[in-house]
N, CA, C and O of each residue as an XYZ file, in Angstrom:
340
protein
N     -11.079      3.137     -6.902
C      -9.884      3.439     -6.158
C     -10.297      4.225     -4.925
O     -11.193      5.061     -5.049
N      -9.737      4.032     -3.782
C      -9.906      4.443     -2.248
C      -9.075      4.597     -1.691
O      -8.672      3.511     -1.273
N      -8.065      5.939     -1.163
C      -7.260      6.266     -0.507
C      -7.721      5.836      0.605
O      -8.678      6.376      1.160
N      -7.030      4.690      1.129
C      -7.053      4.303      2.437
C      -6.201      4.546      3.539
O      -6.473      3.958      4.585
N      -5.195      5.322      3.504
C      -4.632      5.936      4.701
C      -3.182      7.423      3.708
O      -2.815      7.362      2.535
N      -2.880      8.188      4.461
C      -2.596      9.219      4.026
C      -1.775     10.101      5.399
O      -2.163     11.030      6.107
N      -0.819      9.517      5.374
C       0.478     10.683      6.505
C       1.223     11.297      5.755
O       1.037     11.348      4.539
N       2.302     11.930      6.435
C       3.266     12.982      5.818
C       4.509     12.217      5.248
O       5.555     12.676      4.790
N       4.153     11.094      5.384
C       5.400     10.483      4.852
C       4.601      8.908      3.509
O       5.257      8.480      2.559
N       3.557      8.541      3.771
C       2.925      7.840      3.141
C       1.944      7.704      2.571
O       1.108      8.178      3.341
N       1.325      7.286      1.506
C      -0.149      7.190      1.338
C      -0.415      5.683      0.412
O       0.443      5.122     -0.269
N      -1.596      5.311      0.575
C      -1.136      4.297      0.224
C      -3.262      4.330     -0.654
O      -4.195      4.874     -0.064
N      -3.329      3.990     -1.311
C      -4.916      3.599     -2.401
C      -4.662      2.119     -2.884
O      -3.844      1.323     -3.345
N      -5.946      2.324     -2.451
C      -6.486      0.606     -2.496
C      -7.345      0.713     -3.433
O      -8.218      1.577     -3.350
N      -7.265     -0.248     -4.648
C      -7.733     -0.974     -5.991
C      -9.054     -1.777     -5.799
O      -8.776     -2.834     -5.232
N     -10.018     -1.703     -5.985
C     -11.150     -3.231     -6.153
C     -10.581     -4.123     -7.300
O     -10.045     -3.910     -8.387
N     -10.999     -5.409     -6.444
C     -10.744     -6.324     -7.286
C     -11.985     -6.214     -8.354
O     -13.153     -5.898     -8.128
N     -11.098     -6.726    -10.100
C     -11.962     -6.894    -11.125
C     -11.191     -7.575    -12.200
O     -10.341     -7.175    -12.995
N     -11.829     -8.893    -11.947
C     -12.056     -9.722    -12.199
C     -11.484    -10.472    -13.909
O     -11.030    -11.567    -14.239
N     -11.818     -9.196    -14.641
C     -11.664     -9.087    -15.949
C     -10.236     -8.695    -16.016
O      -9.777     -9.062    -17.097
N      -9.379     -8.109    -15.301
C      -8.142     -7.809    -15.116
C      -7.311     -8.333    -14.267
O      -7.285     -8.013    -13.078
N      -6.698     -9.024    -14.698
C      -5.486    -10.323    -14.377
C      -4.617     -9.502    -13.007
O      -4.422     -9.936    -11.872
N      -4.248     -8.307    -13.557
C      -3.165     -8.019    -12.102
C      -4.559     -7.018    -10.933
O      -4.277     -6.058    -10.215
N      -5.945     -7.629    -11.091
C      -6.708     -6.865    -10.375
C      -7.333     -8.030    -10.148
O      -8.461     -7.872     -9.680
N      -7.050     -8.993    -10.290
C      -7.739    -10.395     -9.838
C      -8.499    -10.104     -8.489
O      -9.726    -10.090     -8.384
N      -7.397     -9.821     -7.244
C      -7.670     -9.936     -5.833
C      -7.524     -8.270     -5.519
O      -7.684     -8.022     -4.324
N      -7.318     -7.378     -6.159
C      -7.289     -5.974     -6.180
C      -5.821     -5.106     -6.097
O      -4.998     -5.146     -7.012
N      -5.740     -4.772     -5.568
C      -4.179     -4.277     -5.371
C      -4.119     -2.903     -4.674
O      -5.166     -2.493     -4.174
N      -3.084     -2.200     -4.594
C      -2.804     -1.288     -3.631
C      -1.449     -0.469     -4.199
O      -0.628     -0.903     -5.006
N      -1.457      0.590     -3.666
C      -0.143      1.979     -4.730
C       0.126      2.463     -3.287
O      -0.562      3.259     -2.647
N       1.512      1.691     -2.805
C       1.711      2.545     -1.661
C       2.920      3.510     -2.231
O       3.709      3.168     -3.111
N       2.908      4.808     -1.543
C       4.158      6.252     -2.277
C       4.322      6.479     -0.827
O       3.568      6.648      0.132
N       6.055      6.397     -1.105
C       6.925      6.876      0.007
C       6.848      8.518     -0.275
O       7.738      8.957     -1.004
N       6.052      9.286      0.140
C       5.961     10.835     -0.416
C       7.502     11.362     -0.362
O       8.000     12.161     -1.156
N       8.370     10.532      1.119
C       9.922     11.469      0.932
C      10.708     11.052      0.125
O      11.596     11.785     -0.310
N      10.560      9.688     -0.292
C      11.535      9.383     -1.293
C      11.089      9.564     -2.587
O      11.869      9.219     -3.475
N      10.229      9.934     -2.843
C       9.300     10.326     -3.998
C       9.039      8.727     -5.411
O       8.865      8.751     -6.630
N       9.148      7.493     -4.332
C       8.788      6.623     -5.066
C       7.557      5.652     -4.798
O       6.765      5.967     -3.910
N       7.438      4.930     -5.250
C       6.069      3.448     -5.061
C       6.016      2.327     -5.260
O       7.027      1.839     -5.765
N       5.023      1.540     -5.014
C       5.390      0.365     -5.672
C       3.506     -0.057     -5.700
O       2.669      0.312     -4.877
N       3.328     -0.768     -6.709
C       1.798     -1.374     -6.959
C       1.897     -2.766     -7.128
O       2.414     -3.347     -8.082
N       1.016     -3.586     -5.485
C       1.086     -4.916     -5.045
C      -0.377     -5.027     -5.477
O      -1.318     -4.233     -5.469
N      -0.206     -6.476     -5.908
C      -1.667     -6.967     -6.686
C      -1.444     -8.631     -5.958
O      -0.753     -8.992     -5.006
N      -2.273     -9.326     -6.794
C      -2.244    -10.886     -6.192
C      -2.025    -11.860     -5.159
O      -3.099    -12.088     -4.603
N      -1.176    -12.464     -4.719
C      -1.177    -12.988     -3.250
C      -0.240    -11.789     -2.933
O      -0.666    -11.689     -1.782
N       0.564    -10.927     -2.997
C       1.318     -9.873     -1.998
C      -0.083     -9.110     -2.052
O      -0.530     -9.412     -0.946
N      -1.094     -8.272     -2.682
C      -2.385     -7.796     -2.384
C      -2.898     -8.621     -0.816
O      -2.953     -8.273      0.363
N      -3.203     -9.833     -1.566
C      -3.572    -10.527      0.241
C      -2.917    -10.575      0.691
O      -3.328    -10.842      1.821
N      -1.679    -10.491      0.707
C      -0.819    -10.671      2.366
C      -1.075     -9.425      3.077
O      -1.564     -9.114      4.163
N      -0.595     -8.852      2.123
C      -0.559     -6.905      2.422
C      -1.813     -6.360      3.342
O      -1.796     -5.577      4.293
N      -3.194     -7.241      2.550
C      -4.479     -6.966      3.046
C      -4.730     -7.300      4.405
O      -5.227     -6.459      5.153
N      -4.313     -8.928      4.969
C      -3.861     -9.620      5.754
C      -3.235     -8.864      6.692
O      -3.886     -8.612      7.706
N      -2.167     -8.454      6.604
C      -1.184     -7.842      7.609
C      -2.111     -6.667      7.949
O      -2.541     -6.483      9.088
N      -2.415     -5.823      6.821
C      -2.907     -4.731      7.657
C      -4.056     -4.236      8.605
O      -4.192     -3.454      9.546
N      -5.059     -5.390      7.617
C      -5.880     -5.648      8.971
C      -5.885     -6.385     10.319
O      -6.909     -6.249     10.989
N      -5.014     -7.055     10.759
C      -4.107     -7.782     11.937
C      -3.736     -6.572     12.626
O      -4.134     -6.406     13.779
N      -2.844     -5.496     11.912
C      -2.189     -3.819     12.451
C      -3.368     -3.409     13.037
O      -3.568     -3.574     14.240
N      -4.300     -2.806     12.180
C      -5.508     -1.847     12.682
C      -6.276     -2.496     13.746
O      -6.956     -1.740     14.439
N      -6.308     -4.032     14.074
C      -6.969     -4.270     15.362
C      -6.202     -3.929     16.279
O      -6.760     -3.494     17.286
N      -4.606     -3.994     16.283
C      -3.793     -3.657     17.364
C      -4.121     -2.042     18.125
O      -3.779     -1.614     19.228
N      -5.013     -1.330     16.889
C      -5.131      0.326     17.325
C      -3.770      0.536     17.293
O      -3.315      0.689     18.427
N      -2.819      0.610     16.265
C      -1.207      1.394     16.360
C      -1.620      2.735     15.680
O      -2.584      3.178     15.056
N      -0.242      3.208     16.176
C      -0.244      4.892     16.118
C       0.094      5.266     14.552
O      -0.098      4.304     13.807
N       0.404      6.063     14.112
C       0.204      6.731     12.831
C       2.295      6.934     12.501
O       2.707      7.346     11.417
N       3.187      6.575     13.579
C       4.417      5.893     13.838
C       4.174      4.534     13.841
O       5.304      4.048     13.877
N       3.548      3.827     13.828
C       3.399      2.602     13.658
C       2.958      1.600     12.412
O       3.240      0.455     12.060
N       2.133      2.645     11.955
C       1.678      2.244     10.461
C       2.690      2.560      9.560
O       2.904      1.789      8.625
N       3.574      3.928      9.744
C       4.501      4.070      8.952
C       5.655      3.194      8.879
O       6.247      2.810      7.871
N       5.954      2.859     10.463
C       6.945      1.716     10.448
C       6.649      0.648      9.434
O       7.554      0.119      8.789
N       5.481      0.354      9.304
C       4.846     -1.159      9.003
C       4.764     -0.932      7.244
O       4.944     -1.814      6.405
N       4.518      0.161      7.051
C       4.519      0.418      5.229
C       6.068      0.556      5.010
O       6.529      0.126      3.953
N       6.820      1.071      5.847
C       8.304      1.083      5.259
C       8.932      0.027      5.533
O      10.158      0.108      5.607
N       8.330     -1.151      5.741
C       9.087     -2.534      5.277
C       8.889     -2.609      3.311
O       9.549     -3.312      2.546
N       7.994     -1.827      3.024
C       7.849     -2.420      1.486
C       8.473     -1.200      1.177
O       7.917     -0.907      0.118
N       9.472     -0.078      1.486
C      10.869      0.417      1.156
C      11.434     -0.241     -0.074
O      11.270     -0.029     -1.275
N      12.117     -1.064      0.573
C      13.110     -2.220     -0.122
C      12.640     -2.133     -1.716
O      13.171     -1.835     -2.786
N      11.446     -2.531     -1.286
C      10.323     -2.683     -2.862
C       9.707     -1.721     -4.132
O       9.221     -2.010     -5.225
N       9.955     -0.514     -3.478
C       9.454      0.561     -4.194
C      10.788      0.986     -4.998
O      11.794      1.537     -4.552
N      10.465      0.519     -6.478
C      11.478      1.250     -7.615
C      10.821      2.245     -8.164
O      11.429      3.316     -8.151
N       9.946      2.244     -8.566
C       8.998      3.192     -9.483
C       8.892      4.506     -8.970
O       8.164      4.651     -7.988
N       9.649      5.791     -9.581
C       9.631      6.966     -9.046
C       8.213      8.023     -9.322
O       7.446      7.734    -10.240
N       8.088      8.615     -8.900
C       6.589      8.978     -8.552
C       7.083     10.476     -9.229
O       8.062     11.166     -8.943
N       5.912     10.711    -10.331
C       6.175     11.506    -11.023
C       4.620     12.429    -11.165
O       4.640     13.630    -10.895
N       3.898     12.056    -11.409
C       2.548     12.655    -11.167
C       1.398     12.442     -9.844
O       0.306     11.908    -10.037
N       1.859     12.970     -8.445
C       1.579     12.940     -7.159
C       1.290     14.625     -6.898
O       0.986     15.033     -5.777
């Protein structure tokens, strides 16, 4: 596991894929809305899209308002309330 980015409003850890574990096939990712105090954990083709998109973002060089914009589209998605953060 690798915390791969970390603002005041988001953080998001990235999974290696393994192989032996079905929802870790292609790896996955735990993004936490820190203000709403919830998350959500994307594995399989949303893992690659997710992976996809965000490396497309980081060539653009966007701002740290920009990445947040771009993680709070998966808002909508986060049910799971975050209890040990």
């Amino acid at each position: 596991m690798n915390l791969i980015y970390n603002s005041e409003q988001y953080s998001v850890v990235e999974f290696g894929a393994d192989r032996s574990l079905e929802a870790l096939r292609f790896g996955g990712y735990e993004i936490v809305d820190k203000g709403g105090k919830r998350e959500i954990f994307i594995a399989g083709v949303m893992a690659q899209t997710f992976r996809r998109d965000v490396n497309e973002l980081i060539a653009s060089e966007p701002t740290i308002e920009e990445i947040d914009d771009f993680l709070g589209s998966y808002e909508a998605l986060m049910s799971q309330p975050v209890l040990l953060h």
